[in-house]
C-alpha positions in Angstrom: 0.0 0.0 0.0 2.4 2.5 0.9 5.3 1.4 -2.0 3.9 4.1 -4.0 4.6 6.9 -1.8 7.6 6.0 -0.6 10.4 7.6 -3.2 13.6 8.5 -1.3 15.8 6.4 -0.9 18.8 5.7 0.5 16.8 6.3 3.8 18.5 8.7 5.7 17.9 10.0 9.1 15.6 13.5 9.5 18.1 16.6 10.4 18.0 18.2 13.9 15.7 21.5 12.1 12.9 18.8 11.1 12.6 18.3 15.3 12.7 21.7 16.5 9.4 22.8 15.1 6.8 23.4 17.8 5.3 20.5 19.4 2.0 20.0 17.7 3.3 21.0 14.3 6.2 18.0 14.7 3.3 15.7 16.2 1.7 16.0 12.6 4.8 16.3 10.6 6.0 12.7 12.0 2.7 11.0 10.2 3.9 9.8 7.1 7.5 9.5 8.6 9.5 6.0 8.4 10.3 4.9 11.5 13.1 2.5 11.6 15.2 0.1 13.9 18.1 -1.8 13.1 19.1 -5.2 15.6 20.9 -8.3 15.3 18.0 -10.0 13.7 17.4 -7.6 11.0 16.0 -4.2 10.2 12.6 -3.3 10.6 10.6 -0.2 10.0 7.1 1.6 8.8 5.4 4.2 8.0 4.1 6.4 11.3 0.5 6.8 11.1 -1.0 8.0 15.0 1.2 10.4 16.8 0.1 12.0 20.6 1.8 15.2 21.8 2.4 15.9 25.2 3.0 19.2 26.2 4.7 19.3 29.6 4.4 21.6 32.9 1.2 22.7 31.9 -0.7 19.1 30.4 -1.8 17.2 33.0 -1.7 14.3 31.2 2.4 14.8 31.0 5.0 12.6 32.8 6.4 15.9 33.1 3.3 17.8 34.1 4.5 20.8 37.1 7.8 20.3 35.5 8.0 16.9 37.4 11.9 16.1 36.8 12.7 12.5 38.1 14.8 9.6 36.4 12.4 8.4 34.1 11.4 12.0 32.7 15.1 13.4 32.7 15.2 13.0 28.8 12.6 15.2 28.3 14.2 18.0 29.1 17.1 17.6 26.5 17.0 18.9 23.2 14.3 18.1 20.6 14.9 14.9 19.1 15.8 12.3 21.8 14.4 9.4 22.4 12.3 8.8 25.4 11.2 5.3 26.3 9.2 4.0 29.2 7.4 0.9 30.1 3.3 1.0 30.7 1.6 -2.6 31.5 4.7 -3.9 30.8 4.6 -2.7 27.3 7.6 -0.4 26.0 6.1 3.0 24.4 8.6 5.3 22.4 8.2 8.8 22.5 10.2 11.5 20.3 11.1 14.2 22.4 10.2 18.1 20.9 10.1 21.7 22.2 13.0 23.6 23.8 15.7 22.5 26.0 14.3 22.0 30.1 10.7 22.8 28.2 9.9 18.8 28.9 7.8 17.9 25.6 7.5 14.6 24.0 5.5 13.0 21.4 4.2 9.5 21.7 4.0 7.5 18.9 0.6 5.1 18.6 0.9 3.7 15.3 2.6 2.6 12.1 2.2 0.9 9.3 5.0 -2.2 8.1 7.0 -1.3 5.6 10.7 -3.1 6.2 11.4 -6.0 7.6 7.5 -7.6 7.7 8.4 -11.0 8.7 10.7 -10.0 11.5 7.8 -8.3 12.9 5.3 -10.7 12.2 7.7 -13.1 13.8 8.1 -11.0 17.0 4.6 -10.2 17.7 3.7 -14.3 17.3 1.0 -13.1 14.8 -0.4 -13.8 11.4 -2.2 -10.7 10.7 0.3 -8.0 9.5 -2.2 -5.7 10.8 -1.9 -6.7 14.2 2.3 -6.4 14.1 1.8 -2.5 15.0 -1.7 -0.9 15.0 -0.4 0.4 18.5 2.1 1.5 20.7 3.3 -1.0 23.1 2.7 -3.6 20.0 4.9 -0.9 17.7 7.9 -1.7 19.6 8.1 -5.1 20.1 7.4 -5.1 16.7 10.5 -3.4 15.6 12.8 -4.1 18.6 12.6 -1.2 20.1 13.1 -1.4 24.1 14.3 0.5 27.2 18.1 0.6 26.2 16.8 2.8 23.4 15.9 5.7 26.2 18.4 8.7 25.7 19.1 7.7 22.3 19.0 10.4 19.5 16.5 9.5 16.2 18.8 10.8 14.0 21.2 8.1 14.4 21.0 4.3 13.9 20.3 2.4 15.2 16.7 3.8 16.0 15.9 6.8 13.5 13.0 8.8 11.5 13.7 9.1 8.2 11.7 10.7 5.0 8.5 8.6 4.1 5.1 9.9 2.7 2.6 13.2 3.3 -0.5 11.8 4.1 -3.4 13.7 2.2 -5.5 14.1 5.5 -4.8 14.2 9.5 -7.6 14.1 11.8 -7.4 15.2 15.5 -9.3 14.3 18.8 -8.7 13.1 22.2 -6.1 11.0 23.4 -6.3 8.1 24.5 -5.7 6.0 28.1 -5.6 9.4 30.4 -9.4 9.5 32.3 -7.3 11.3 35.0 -5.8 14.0 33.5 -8.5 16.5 34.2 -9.7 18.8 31.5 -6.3 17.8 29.4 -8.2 14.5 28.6 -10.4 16.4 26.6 -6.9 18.1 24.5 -7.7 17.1 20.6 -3.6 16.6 20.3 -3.6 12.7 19.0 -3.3 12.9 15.4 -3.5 10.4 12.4 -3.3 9.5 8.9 -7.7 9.8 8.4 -8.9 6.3 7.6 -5.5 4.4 7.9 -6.4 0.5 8.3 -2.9 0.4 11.1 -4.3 3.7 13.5 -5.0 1.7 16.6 -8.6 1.0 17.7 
């Protein structure tokens, strides 16, 4: 499906000016993006196709909400770009990290669609249903190997980066999703995706 839009190769790794935009403009400027992951068993990657923005001291929804600084959210106050990684329900999530320095952003990424390395992830996930390899977030990573040593990382280096993909032709908005105890924030339309994508999770 999404062979026809991809047209850049070699894939390269996004510069450091692609992350600095604000928050909620990278959060839709990832969709479309190829997210990839090199390991020991191979290299897998896809298309990203759901995206949530979190927007810090003042979200409640935030890990970093009243500029909580603590070991797990320490990366979020780096420059845009990092890689933060955390583990929810035993499930890794990986989150790209955006706004200014010590202005704690991050973007969590819900959703892509397989493009490289199919059978790896098919394998990895114990599924049959390609569908079902990454349709969202904690099934993303162990889809494509990404896990906790990733955390501090940068995505514009192997051997987790975002490279150049496709521009989707529509991006809806609404609510995110898991966060009935964030207060008004729940109610934020900042999760974004690719409208009608089969892989957006459910």
């Amino acid at each position: 499906m999404s062979n026809k839009w991809f047209c850049n190769l070699p894939i390269q790794p996004l510069p450091a000016e692609f992350f600095s935009m604000p928050t909620l403009e990278l959060a839709q400027s990832l969709l479309g993006c190829l997210l990839m992951k090199e390991t020991s068993e191979g290299v897998a990657g896809g298309f990203i196709v759901e995206t949530e923005a979190y927007l810090g001291p003042e979200d409640r929804a935030a890990h970093s909400f009243n500029n909580r600084r603590t070991k797990r959210t320490e990366i979020m106050y780096a420059e845009a770009g990092r890689i933060y990684t955390y583990v929810m329900h035993t499930h890794c999530l990986v989150n790209v990290v955006s706004g200014p320095i010590n202005k704690p952003e991050a973007i969590l990424i819900r959703a892509v669609e397989p493009f490289i390395g199919q059978e790896l992830m098919l394998k990895r996930r114990n599924v049959k249903d390609l569908r079902k390899t990454t349709n969202g977030p904690g099934k993303l990573t162990k889809a494509l190997g990404i896990t906790m040593s990733d955390y501090g990382g940068s995505f514009m280096l192997p051997p987790l980066f975002i490279a150049n993909g496709f521009t989707p032709s529509n991006i809806s908005a609404g609510p995110r999703i898991g966060i009935p105890n964030a207060g008004e924030a729940k109610d934020y339309p900042w999760r974004f995706w690719v409208t009608d994508h089969p892989y957006v999770s459910k």
